[in-house]
C-alpha positions in Angstrom: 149.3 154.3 248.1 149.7 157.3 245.9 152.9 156.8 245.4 152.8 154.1 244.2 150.6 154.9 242.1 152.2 157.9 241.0 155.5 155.7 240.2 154.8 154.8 236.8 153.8 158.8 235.5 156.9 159.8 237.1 159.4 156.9 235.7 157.6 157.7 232.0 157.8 161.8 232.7 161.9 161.3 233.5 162.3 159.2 230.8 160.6 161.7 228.4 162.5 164.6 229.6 165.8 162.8 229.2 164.7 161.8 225.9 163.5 165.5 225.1 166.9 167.0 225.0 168.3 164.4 222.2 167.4 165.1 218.4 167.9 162.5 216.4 169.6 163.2 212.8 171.7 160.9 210.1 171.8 158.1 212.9 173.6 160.3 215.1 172.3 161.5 217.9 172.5 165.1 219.0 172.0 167.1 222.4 170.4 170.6 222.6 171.2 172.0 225.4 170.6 176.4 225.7 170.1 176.7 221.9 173.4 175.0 221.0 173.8 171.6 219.5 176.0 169.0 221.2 177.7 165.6 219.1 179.5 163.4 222.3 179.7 167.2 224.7 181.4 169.1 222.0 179.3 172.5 220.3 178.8 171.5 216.9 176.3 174.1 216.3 178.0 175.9 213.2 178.3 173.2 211.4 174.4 173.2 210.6 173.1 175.6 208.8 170.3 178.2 210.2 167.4 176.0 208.2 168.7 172.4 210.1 169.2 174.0 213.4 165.8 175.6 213.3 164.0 171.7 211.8 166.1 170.5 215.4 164.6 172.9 217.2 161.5 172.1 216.0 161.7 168.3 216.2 162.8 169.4 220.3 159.3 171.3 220.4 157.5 168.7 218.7 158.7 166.1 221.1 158.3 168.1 224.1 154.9 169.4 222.9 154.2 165.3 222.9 155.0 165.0 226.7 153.2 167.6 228.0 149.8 166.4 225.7 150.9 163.0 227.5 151.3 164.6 230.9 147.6 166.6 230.6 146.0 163.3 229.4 147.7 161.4 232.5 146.0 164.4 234.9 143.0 164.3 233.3 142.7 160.4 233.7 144.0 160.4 237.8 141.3 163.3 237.8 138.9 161.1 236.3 140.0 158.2 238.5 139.1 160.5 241.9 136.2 161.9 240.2 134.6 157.8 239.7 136.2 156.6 242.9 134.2 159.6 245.0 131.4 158.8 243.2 131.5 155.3 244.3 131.8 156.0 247.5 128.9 159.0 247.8 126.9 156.1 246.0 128.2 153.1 248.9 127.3 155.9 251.2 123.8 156.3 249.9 122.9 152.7 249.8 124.0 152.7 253.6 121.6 155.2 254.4 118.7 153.4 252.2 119.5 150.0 253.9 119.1 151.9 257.6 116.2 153.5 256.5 114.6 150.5 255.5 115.8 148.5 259.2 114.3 151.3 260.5 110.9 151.5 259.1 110.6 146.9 259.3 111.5 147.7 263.1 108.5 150.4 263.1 105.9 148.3 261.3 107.0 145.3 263.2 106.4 147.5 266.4 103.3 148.6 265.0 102.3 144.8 264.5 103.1 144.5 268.1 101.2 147.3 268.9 98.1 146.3 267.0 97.9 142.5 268.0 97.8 143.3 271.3 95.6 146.2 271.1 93.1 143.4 269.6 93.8 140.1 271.7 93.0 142.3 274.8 89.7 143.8 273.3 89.0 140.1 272.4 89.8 139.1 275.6 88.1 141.5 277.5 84.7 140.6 275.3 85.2 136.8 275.8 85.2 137.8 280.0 82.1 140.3 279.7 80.3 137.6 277.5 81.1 134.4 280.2 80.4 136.6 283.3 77.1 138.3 281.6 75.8 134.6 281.4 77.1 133.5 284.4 79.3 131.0 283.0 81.8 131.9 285.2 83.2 130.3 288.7 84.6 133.0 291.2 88.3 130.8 289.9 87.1 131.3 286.7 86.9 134.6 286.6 89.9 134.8 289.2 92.1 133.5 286.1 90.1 135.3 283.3 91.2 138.6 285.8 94.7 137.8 285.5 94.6 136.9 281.6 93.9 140.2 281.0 95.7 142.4 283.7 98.7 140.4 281.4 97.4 140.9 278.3 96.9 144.7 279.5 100.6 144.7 280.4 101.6 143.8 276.7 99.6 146.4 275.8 100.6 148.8 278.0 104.2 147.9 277.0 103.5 147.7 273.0 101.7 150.9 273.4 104.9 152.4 275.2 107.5 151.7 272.2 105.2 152.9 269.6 105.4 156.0 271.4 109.4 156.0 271.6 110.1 154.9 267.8 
């Protein structure tokens, strides 16, 4: 992957450094290699004089001060590139941890629902039974049944009051 990336900077950075060594002058094109100026591989250094070799020099300089402005700009944008791309994914990483949090706590709050519904239908329950059997409303099946309601509804609770304690 970052190769292939990389492909294009390194095609335009061999193409600028074979391009660096040419100076271009009357429509012909010249080669500097080690100080000396080259017409078709023959030194034709002497035929300049001091002033045009040192303007090819400079126009060498010039054009290979270019390509390495072009190469720190290129650096500086992959650098940039990593710099967004990490930031992306501290930021994808945050938003993970925010969604969990926020399963976390609905799973809580529904277990506290739990928790407090049947926390009330056993008190309400429980009343209902004292009520009936304080009035004597209440067959020995009656209460029988009403005995069992709640030992079940005190199960719930039981249980409810069990995975409160665990979250």
């Amino acid at each position: 992957m970052n190769l292939i990336k990389a492909l294009p900077f390194l095609l335009f950075f061999f193409t600028i450094i074979a391009n660096a060594q040419h100076v271009e002058k009357d429509g012909k094109k010249y080669t500097l290699e080690n100080d000396k100026i080259m017409l078709n591989g023959e030194d034709v250094t002497d035929t300049f004089s001091q002033k045009e070799r040192e303007e090819m020099l400079q126009k060498l300089n010039v054009v290979t001060n270019e390509m390495k402005l072009k190469e720190k700009e290129q650096k500086e944008t992959e650098k940039n590139e990593k710099a967004l791309k990490k930031s992306e994914r501290r930021h994808k990483k945050a938003e993970k941890k925010q969604k969990q949090a926020e399963k976390e706590l609905k799973k809580k709050e529904k277990i506290q629902k739990s928790y407090d519904n049947a926390q009330k239908n056993l008190e309400k329950a429980q009343k209902k039974f004292d009520k009936l059997k304080k009035k004597g409303k209440l067959s020995p099946e009656d209460e029988r049944k009403w005995a069992e309601k709640i030992e079940k509804l005190n199960e719930r609770f039981n249980k409810a009051e069990k995975k409160l304690k665990r979250s």
